[in-house]
C-alpha positions as CSV (number, residue, x, y, z in Angstrom):
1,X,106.2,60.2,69.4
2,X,109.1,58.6,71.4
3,X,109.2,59.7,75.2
4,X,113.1,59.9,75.2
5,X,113.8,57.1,76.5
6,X,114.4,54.5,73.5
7,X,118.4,54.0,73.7
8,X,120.2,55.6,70.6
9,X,121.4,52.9,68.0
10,X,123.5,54.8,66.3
11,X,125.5,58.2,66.2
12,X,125.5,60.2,63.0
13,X,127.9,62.8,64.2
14,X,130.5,62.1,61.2
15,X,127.8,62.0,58.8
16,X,126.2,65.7,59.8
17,X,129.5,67.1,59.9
18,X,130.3,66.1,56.6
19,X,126.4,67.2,55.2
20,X,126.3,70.8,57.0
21,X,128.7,72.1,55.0
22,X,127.8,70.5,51.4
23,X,124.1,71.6,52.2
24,X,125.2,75.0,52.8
25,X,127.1,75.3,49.9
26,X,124.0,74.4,47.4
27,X,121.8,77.0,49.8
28,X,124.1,79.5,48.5
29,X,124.2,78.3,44.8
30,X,120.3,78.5,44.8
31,X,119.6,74.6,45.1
32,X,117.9,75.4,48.5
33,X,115.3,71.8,48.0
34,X,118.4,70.0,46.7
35,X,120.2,71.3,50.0
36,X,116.9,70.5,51.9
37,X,116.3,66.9,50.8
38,X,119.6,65.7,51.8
39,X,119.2,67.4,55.4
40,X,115.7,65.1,55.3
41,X,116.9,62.2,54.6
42,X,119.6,62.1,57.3
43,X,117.2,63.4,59.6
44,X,115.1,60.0,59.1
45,X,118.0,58.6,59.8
46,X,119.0,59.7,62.5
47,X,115.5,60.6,64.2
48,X,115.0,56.3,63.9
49,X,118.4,55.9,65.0
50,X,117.4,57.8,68.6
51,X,120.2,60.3,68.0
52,X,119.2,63.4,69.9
53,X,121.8,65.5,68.9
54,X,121.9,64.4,65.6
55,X,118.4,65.2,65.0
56,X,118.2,68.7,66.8
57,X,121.4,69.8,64.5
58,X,119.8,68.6,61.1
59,X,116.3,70.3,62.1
60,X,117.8,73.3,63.0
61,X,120.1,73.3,59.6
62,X,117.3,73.0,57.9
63,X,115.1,76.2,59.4
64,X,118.4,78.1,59.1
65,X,118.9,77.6,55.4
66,X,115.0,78.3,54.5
67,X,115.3,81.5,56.7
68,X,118.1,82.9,54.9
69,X,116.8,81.9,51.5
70,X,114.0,83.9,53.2
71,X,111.8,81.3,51.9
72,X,108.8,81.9,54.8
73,X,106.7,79.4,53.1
74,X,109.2,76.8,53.4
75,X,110.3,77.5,56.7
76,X,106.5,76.9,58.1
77,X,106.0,74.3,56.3
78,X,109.1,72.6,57.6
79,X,108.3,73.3,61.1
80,X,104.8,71.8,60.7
81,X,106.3,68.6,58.6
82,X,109.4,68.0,61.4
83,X,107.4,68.3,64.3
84,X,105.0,65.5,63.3
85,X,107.4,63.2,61.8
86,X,106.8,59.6,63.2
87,X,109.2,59.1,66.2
88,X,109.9,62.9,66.7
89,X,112.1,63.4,69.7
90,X,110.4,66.3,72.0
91,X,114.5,67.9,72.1
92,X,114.5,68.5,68.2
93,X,111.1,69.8,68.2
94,X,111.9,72.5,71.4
95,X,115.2,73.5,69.4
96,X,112.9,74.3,66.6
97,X,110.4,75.8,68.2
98,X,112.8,77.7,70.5
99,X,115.4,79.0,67.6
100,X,112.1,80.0,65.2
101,X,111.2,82.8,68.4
102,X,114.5,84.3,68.3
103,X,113.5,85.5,64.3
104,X,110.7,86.9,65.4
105,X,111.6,90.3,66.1
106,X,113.9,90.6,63.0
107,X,111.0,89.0,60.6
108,X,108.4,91.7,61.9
109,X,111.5,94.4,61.1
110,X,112.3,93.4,58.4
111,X,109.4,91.8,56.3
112,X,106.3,93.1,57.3
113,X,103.7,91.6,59.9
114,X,102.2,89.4,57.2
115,X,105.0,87.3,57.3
116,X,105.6,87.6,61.1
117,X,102.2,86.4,61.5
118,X,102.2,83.1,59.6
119,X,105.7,82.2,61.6
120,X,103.7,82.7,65.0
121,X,100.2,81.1,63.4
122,X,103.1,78.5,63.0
123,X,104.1,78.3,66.2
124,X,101.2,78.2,68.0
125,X,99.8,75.3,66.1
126,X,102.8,73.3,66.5
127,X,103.1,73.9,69.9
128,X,99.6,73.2,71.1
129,X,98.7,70.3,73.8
130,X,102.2,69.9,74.0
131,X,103.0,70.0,78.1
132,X,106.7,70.4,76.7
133,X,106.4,73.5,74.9
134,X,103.9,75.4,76.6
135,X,106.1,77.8,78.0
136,X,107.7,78.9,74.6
137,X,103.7,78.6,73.4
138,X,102.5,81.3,76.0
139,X,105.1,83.7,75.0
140,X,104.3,83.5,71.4
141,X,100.7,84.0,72.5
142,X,101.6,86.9,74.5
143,X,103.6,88.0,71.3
144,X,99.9,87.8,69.5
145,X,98.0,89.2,72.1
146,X,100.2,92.7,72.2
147,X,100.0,92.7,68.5
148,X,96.1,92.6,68.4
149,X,96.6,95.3,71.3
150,X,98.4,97.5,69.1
151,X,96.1,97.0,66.2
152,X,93.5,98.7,69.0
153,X,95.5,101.1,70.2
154,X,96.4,102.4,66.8
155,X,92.7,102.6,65.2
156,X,90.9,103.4,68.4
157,X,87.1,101.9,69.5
158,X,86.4,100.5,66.2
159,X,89.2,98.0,66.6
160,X,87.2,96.7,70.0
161,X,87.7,93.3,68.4
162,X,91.2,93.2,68.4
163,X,91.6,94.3,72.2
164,X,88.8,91.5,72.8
165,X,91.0,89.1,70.8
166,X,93.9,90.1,72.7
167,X,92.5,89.5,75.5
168,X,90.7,86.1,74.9
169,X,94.2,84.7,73.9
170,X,96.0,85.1,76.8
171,X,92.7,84.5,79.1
172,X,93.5,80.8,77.6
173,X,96.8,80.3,78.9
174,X,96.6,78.4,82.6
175,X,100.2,79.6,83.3
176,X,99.4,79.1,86.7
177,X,99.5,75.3,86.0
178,X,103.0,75.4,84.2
179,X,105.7,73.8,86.0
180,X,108.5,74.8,83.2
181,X,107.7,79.3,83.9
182,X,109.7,80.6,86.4
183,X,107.3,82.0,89.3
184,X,107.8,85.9,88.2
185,X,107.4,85.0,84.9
186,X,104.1,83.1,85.7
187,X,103.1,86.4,88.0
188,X,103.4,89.1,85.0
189,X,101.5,86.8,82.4
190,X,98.8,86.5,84.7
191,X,98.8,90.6,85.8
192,X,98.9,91.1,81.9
193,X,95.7,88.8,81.5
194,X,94.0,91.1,84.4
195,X,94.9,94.6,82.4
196,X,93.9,93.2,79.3
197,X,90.1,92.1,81.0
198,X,90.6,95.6,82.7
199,X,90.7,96.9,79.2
200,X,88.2,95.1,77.6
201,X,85.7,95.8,80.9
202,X,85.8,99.1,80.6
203,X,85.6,99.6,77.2
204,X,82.0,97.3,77.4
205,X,81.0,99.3,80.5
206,X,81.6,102.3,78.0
207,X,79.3,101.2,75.2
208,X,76.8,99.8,77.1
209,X,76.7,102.7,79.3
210,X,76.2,100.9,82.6
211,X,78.9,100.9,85.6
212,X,76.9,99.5,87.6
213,X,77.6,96.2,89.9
214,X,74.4,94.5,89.9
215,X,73.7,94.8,85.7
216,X,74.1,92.0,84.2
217,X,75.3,93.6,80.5
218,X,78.1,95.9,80.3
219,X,81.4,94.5,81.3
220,X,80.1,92.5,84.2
221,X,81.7,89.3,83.2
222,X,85.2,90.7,82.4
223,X,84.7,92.3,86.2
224,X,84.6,88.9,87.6
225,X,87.0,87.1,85.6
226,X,89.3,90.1,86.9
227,X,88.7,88.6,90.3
228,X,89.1,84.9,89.4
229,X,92.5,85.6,87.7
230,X,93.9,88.0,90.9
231,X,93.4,84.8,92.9
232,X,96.1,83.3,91.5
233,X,98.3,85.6,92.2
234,X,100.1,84.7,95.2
235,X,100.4,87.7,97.2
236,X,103.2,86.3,99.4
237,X,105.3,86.1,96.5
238,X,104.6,90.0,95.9
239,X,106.3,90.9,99.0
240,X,109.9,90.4,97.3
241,X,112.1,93.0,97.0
242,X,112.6,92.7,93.5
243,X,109.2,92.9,93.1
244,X,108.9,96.7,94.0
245,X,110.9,100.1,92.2
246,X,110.9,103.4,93.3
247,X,109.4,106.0,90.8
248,X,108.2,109.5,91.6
249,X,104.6,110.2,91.1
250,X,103.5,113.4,89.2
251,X,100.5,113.7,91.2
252,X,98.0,112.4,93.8
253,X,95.8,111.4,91.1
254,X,98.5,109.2,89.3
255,X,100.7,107.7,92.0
256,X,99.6,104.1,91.7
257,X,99.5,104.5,87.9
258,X,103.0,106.1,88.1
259,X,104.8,103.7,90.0
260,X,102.7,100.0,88.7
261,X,105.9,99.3,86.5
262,X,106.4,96.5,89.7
263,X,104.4,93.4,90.0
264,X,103.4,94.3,93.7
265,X,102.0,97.5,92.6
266,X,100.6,96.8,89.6
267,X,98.8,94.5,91.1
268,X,97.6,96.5,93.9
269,X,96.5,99.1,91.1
270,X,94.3,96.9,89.8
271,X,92.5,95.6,92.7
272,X,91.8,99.1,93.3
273,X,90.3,99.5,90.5
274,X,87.9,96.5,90.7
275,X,87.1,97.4,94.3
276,X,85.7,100.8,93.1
277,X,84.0,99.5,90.6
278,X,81.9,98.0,93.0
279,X,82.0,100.1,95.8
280,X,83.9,97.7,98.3
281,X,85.5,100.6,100.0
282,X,86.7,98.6,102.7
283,X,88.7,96.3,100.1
284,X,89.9,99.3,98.6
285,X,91.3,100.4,101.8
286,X,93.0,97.0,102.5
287,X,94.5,97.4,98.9
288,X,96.0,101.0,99.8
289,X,97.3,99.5,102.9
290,X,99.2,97.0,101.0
291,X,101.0,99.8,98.9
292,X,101.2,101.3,102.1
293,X,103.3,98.7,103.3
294,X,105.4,98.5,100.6
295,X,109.2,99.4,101.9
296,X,109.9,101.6,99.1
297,X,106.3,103.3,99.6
298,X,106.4,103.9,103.6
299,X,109.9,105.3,103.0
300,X,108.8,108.7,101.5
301,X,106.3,109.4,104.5
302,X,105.7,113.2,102.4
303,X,105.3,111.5,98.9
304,X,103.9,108.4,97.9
305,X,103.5,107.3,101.4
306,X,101.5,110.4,102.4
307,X,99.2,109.7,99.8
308,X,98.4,106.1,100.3
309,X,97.8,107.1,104.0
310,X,95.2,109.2,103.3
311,X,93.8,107.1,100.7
312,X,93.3,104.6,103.3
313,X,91.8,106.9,105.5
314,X,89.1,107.8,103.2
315,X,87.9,104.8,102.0
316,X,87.8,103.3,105.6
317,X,85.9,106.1,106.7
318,X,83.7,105.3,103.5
319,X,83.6,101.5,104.1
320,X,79.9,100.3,105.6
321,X,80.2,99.8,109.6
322,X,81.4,96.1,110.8
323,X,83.6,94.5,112.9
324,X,86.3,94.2,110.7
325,X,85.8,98.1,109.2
326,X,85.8,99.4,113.2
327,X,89.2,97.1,113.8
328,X,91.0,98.8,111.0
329,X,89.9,102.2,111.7
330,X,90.9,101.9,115.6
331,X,94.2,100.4,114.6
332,X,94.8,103.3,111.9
333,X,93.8,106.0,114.3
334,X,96.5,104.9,117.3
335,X,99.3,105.0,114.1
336,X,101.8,107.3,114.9
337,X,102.1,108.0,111.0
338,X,98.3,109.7,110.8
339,X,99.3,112.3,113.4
340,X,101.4,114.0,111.8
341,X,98.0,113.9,108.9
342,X,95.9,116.4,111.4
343,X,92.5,116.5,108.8
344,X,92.4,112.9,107.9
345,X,93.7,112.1,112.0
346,X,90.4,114.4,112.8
347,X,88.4,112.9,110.5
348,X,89.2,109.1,112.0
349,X,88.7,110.5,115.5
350,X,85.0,112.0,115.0
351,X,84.0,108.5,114.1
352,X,85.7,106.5,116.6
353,X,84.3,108.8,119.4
354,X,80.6,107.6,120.2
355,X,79.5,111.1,119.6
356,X,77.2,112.8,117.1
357,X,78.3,113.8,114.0
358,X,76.2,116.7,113.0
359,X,76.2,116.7,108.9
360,X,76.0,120.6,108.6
361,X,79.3,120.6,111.2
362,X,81.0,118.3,109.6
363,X,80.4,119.8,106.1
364,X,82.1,122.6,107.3
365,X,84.8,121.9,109.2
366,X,86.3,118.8,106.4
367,X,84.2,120.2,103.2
368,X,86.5,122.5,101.8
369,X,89.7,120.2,101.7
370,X,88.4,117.0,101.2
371,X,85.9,118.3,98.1
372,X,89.5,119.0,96.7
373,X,90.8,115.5,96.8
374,X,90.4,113.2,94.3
375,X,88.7,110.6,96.1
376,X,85.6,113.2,97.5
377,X,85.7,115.2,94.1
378,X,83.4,112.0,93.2
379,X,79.6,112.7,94.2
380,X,78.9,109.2,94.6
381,X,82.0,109.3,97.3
382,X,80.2,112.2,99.1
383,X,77.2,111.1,99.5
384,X,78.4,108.0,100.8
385,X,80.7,109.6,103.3
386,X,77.1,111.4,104.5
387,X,75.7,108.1,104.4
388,X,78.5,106.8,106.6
389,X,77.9,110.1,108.9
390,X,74.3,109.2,109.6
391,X,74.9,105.8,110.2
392,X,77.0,106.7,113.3
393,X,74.9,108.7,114.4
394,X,72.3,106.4,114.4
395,X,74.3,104.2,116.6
396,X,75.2,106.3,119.4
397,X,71.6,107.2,119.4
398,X,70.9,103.8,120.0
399,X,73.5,103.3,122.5
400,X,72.5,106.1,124.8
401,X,68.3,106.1,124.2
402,X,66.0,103.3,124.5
403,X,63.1,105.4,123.5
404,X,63.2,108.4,121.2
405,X,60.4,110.6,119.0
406,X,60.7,110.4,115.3
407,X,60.7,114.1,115.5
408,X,63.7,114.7,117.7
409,X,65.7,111.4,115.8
410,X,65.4,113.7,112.3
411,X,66.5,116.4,114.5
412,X,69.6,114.7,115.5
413,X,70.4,113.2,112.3
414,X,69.9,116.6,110.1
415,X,67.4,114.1,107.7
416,X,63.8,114.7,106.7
417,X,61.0,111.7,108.5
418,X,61.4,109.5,105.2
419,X,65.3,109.6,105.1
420,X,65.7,108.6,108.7
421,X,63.3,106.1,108.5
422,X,64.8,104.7,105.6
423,X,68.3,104.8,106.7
424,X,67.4,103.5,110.4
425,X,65.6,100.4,108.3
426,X,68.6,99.6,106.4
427,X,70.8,99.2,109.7
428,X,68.0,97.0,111.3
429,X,67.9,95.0,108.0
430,X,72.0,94.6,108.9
431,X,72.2,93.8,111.6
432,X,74.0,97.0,113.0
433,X,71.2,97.9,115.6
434,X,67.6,96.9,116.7
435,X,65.0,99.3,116.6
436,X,61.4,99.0,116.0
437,X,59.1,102.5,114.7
438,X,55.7,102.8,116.2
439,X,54.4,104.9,113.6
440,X,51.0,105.9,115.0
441,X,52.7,107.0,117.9
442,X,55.9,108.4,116.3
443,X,58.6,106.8,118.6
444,X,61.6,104.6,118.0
445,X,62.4,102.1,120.2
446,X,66.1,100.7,120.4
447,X,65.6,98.1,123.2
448,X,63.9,94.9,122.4
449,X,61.2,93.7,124.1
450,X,62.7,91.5,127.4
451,X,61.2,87.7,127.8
452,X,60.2,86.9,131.9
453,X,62.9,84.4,132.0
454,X,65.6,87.1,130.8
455,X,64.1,89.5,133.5
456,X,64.6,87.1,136.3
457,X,68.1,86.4,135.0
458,X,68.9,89.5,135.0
459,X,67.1,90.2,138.9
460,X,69.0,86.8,140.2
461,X,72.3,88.2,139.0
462,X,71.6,91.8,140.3
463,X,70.5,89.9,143.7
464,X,73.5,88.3,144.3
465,X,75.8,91.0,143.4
466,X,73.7,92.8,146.2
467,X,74.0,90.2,149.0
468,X,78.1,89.8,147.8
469,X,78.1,93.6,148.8
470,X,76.2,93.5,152.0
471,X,78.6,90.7,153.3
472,X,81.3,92.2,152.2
473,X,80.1,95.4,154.1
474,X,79.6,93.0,157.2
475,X,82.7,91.7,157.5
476,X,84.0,94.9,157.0
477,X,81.9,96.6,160.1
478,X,82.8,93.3,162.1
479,X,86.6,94.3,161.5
480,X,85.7,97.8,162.5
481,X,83.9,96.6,165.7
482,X,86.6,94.6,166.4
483,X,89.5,96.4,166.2
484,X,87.6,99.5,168.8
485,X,87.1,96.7,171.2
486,X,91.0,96.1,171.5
487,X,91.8,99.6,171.8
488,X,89.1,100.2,174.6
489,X,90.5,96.8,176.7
C-alpha cells in the first residue's frame, strides 16, 4: 500500500467531473454495475496515478450510489474490494471508512439490525491493524459493544453472553496507546470498558454466589482487570472543569450514582465500588475524598458535600490502623467542615483520643443513627467498625500497661478470653503492638524483654542527663552565693 508519499503523475479532476454525473444518471436508470464499473475503472486510474483527491472522490461516489440503490451487499463488498486494492492510498480508504459511519444510525432506523450489522462486521474487518483507522475502528466497536449490551439488557441473565461479548470487545481496544483520540475521548472509552467489566463482575459474582476477595471463581478476574484499566486513567486529567456537572441527588444512597454522568465522578463511583468489594475501606475513603474535592461537590456543603463528608468519615473510621489511616483521620478531624457534622466529628474524636472505647458505650451513644445510614445498615460494616473499636483499645492498653491479667484485658475490651486473644494476636501478627500471653499464668505482657546492652544505654543516657542537672544546679547555687556576698560587702 503506498505510504503517501509517491508524487502524483497525473490529475483526473476533468475526467471525474465529467464521470460523476453520467454514473449518477445510470444509478437512477437502474444500471447501478454499469454506473459502478465505470467509477472502477477510473479509480485504477487514478489510484496508480497517486491522485489523492481523485481517488477519495471516486471511492466515495461509488459507496454513495450502492447506498442509495440500497444495495447492502454491494456496498460491503465494495468497501472490502477498495480498501485492498494494490496501491490504496490510506486518504481514500479513511473517507470510506469515515462516510460508511455516518449511515449507521439511519441503516439501523431504517433497515433493521441485520443489515446494520454486516456494515459494522464490515467496518471492523477493514479497519483492523490499521494504526490509521483505529480511532474510527474503536467507535464502531463501541457501536457493537452497546448493541450486544442492549441485547442483555432487553432479555435479562439469559443473554449473559451478550454483556460478556460487549465487554470483551471493547476490553480489546488499547485506546490508551492511540495517538489520533483526543484525551477525553480516550478517558470515556476506557471508563466504559470499567462499567462494562463492572457489569460482567457482578453478574459472575451473582451466579457463582461468591463475593468474596480471596475466591478464585466468581468474578475475581473481571475485579482485577477493573483495576488494571482505572490505571490508565490519568487522574490529573479528571480534575478539569469540564470534567465535572452539577446534578441533584435523590438520596444518600444514590448521590454518586446520580451525579456519575462526569468522567471525574464516574470514575470515582467506580473505584468505590471495587474498593468495597474488597474491603479497602481506607481506599474507599481516599475515593470519597476525591468527590469531596470536587468544586461543584464541596460547594453544596448541606447536599452532596455533606454526604461525601460523612462517607469519608465512616470508612476511615472503618479502615485497619496505620500510619497513613491515623494521618488522614487527624487531618479530617482539625477540618473545620466536620464540625459543623457533631456525630461523625464525635465519632473521629473518640478514636483520636488515646482513651478506651467501651463497645456497650459506644453502641449506645452512635448505634441508633449510624444503624440508619447506608454504610452501617451493612452487618459486615458493623462488625468491623467493633473490630476497629477493640483494636484501639488494645492500643492504649498497651501504651499505658506493661503487664496486664487476661481477666482484667477481657474486662476492658467487653470480649470473651478467646476473642481477646484472638484479636490481640492479629495486631502482634501486624505489627501494630508487641505483646506476648503467658497462658499458664494468665498475663499479657506489652513490653519486650530488654537486652543488657539496651539497659546500659538507657542508664548512661539517664546518667548524664543527671550530672547535666546537678551542674546546672551548681552553677546556679554558685550565682546565688555570689550575688549574697556583694550585697553583704
Amino acid at each position: 500500500m503506498s505510504e503517501g508519499n509517491k508524487k502524483q503523475e497525473k490529475d483526473f479532476t476533468e475526467e471525474v467531473d465529467a464521470l460523476l454525473p453520467q454514473t449518477t444518471a445510470l444509478a437512477q436508470s437502474g444500471k447501478l454495475q454499469d454506473a459502478l464499473d465505470k467509477l472502477f475503472a477510473l479509480e485504477k486510474q487514478s489510484r496508480n496515478a497517486s491522485d489523492m483527491k481523485s481517488t477519495t472522490r471516486l471511492v466515495k461516489a461509488i459507496l454513495e450510489l450502492t447506498y442509495a440503490a440500497r444495495d447492502y451487499a454491494q456496498l460491503n463488498s465494495s468497501i472490502n474490494v477498495l480498501s485492498k486494492k494494490h496501491g490504496q492510498l490510506k486518504a481514500a480508504i479513511q473517507a470510506m471508512v469515515e462516510l460508511a459511519i455516518t449511515w449507521l444510525d439511519e441503516i439501523r432506523e431504517r433497515d433493521g439490525t441485520e443489515k446494520w450489522l454486516e456494515l459494522v462486521e464490515t467496518l471492523r474487518t477493514v479497519t483492523e491493524g490499521k494504526l490509521f483507522l483505529e480511532t474510527p475502528r474503536a467507535r464502531v466497536t463501541l457501536a457493537l459493544a452497546q448493541h450486544h449490551e442492549s441485547i442483555y439488557r432487553k432479555t435479562g441473565p439469559s443473554a449473559r453472553d451478550s454483556l460478556i461479548t460487549s465487554s470483551d470487545l471493547l476490553s480489546d481496544l488499547q485506546v490508551e496507546t492511540y495517538s489520533s483520540m483526543e484525551r477525553k475521548e480516550k478517558t470515556e472509552f476506557i471508563l466504559e470498558q470499567m462499567r462494562l467489566l463492572l457489569e460482567v463482575a457482578r453478574l459472575k459474582d451473582s451466579e457463582s454466589g461468591k463475593d468474596d476477595k480471596d475466591s478464585l471463581g466468581g468474578g475475581e478476574p473481571e475485579w482485577v482487570k477493573l483495576r488494571v484499566q482505572s490505571r490508565k486513567v490519568n487522574e490529573q486529567n479528571l480534575k478539569e472543569k469540564e470534567n465535572e456537572v452539577r446534578v441533584s441527588p435523590r438520596s444518600a444512597a444514590t448521590y454518586i450514582e446520580d451525579v456519575c454522568q462526569a468522567l471525574r465522578l464516574k470514575f470515582y463511583d467506580m473505584m468505590v465500588q471495587y474498593g468495597l468489594r474488597h474491603h479497602s475501606y481506607l481506599d474507599v475513603a481516599k475515593y470519597y475524598h476525591k468527590v469531596w474535592e470536587t468544586p461543584s461537590i464541596k460547594e453544596d456543603p448541606s447536599g452532596k458535600g455533606k454526604i461525601a463528608l460523612e462517607h469519608i468519615v465512616y470508612y476511615v473510621a472503618l479502615a485497619p490502623h496505620d500510619n497513613e489511616q491515623s494521618d488522614m483521620m487527624h487531618r479530617l478531624y482539625v477540618d473545620p467542615a466536620l464540625e459543623k457534622l457533631e456525630v461523625q466529628h464525635n465519632l473521629i474524636k473518640s478514636f483520636i483520643t488515646e482513651e478506651l472505647m467501651r463497645w456497650p458505650g459506644i453502641e449506645s451513644v452512635f448505634g441508633p443513627f449510624l444503624r440508619t445510614t447506608e454504610v452501617f445498615q451493612n452487618d459486615k460494616h458493623w462488625e468491623d467498625l467493633h473490630t476497629r473499636v477493640i483494636e484501639h483499645n488494645i492500643r492504649v492498653i498497651a501504651k499505658y500497661y506493661t503487664r496486664i491479667t487476661l481477666t482484667r484485658l477481657t474486662t476492658l475490651l467487653d470480649l470473651t478470653p478467646q476473642q481477646a486473644e484472638e484479636t490481640l494476636s492479629r495486631l502482634v501478627v501486624a505489627g501494630t503492638v508487641w505483646a506476648r500471653i503467658d497462658r499458664p499464668a494468665g498475663i499479657v505482657n506489652f513490653r519486650n524483654k530488654r537486652s543488657a546492652e539496651d539497659v546500659m544505654n538507657d542508664w548512661s543516657s539517664d546518667m548524664q542527663k543527671l550530672l547535666g542537672l546537678v551542674e546546672k544546679t551548681w552553677m546556679g547555687m554558685n550565682a546565688a552565693q555570689a550575688a549574697q556576698s556583694r550585697v553583704k560587702a
